[in-house]
N, C-alpha and C positions, 0 to 999 in steps of 0.2 A: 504493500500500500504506500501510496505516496501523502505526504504532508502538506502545510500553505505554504511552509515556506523551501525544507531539505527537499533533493530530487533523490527519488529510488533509484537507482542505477543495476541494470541489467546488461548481459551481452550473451551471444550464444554463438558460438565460431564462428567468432569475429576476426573478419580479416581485413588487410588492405595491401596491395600488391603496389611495387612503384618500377619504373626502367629498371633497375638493375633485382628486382626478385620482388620477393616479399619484405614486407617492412616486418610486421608481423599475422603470424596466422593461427586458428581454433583458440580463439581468445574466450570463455565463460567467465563472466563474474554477476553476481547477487550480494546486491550493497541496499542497506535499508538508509531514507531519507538519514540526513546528520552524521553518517557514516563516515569515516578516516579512511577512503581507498589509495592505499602504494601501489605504485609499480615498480616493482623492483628488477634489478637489472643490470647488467655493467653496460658502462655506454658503450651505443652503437649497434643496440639488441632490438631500436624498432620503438621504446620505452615512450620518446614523444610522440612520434606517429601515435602512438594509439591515445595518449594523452590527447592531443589534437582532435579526435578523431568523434574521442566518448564528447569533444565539444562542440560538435558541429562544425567543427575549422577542416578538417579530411574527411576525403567521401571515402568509406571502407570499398570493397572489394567481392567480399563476401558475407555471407552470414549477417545479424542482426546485433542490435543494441535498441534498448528502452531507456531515456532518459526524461527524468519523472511524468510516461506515460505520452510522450514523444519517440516514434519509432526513426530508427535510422535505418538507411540514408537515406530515407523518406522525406522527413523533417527536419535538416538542417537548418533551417534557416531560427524554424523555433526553437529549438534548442541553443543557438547562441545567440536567441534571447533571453533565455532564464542562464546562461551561463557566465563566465567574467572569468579571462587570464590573468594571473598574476603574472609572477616571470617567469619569461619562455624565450630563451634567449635566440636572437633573430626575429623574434614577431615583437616582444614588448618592451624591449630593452629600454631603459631607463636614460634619459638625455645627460650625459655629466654636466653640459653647460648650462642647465637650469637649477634653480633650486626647487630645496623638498615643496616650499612655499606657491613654487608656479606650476610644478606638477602639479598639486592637489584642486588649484584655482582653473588650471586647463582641464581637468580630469569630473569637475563638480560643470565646467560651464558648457561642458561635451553633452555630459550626463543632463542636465536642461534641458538643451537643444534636439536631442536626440533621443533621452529615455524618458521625455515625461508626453502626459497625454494631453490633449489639447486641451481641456479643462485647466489642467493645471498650469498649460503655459498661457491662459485668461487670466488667473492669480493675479492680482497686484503685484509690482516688479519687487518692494520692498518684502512682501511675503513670500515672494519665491525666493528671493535672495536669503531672509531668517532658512529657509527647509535646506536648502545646498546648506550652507552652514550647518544646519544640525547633522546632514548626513553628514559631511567631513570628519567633525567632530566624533560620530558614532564611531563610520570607519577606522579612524584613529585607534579610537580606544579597543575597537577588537581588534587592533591589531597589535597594541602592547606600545606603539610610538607615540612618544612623548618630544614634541616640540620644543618644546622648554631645555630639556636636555639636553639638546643637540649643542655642538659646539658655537653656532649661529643664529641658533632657533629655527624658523621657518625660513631662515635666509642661508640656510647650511648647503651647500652646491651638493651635489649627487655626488660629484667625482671627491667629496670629503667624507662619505660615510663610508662605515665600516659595515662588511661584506654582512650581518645580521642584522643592520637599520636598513638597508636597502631592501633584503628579504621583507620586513615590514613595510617597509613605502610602498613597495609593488602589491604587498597583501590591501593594504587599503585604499590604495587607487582602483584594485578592481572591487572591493567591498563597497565600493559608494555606490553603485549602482544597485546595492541588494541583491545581488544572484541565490537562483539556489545553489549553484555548483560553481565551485572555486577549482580552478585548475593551477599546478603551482608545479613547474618543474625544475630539477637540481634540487632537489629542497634541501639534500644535505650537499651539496659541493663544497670545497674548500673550507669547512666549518671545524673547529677542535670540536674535541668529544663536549666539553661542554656546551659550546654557541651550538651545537645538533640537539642537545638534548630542550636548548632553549627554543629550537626552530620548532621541532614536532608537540613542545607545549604549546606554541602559539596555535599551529592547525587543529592539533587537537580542542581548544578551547573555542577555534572558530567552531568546528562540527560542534559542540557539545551547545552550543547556542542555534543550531537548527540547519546549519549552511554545511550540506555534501563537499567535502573537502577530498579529492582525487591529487594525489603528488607522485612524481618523477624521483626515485631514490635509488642507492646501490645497495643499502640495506634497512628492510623496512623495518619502522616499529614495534614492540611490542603492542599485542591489542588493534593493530589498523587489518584492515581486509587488504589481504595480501592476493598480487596478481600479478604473472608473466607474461612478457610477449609469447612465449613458449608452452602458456600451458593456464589451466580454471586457477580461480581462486581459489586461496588454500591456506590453513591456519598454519601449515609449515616452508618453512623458504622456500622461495619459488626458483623455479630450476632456469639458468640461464639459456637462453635464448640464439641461436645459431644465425641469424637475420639481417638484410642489408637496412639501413634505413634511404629513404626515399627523398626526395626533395620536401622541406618543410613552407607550406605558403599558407599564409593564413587568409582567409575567407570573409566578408564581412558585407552587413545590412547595409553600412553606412553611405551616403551620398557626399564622394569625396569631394565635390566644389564646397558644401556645404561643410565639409570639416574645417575644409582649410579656411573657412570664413570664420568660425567659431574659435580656430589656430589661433587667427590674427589677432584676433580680440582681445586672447591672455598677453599679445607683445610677442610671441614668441617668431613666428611668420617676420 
């Protein structure tokens, strides 16, 4: 069953093929809304592909996926609208020349423009201005970042945080939109044992607040729903995966004149 707000996450040999093989193939998993799903894997086993893939950003190949009761690759397009990337490197990467402060302002006035319903954009400019605000502020906070901390505040460049405030920035830049499904790949890359252990208390805290949390790892959690390019979900390590991966290109609703007009606006254009 699915939730208002977590997506149930299902697949059933699920696969996607790219020029040089399969990316990966007879993918099964059964993930209940609010769920912690890894994929675990050593890079280059296909791991984002299918990341990608449960988000509506790649069209599989074969077999199925149900995301919260959206089938693939049927309904692409609806599913990455109830879905939101964090970082995914090549599609979401983080600008070093801006600060945390123009992210969040380009990422809330996107979110406006694009994710709200016409109703809402009739709102008074000043109350729609107070609701961006409050989601920022939400996102923030599930996502552990503290402004104030930073070495600059909201004026701290990207290219000065350190590799687990970034991990947050990117968490809450896609959390402004309210997804139900958070996609978040590398989750542990370059992290000590401790900043890892900080990283999957963040995800995990995201899921446990209602938001399906799917992450890219080399070794998963304890307690997360563990899943192979190579094989179903399984409460035991998942077996590495023999797989080329495919060209990664992310897919999107949006009307790019109209982005880059909303770009401008933050200064950033």
């Amino acid at each position: 069953m699915d939730s208002p707000h977590g997506a149930a996450v299902t697949a059933e040999d699920f696969g996607l093929k790219g020029p040089r093989g399969w990316a990966f193939r007879g993918v099964c998993l059964d993930a209940q809304p609010g769920s912690l799903i890894a994929i675990e894997g050593p890079s280059g086993s296909g791991r984002t592909c299918l990341l990608l893939a449960l988000t509506g950003r790649m069209r599989p190949g074969e077999g199925g996926a149900e995301i919260a009761g959206h089938h693939l690759p049927k309904r692409m397009a609806a599913v990455r609208r109830i879905s939101a990337l964090g970082p995914v490197s090549g599609v979401t990467d983080l600008d070093p020349a801006l600060t945390v402060g123009e992210h969040l302002r380009e990422r809330a006035l996107l979110q406006r423009r694009f994710g709200s319903s016409v109703r809402t954009l009739l709102r008074p400019r000043a109350e729609r201005t107070a609701e961006a605000r409050k989601r920022v502020d939400a996102a923030l906070a599930a996502a552990g970042l503290e402004l104030e901390a930073l070495p600059k505040g909201p004026r701290t460049s990207v290219r000065d945080l350190e590799r687990l405030e970034a991990l947050r920035l990117s968490v809450a830049l896609a959390l402004i939109g309210g997804p139900r499904l958070l996609a978040v790949d590398d989750a542990d890359m370059k992290l000590s044992d401790a900043e890892r252990e900080e990283a999957w208390a963040l995800l995990r805290s995201v899921a446990a607040n209602g938001t399906t949390v799917v992450a890219v790892c080399s070794e998963a959690p304890e307690g997360a729903v563990r899943v192979s390019t190579g094989g179903s979900a399984t409460e035991e390590p998942a077996r590495d995966a023999d797989t080329e991966v495919t060209e990664v290109t992310e897919v999107t609703d949006t009307d790019e004149k109209g982005a880059a007009d909303a770009i401008a606006e933050t200064g950033r254009a």
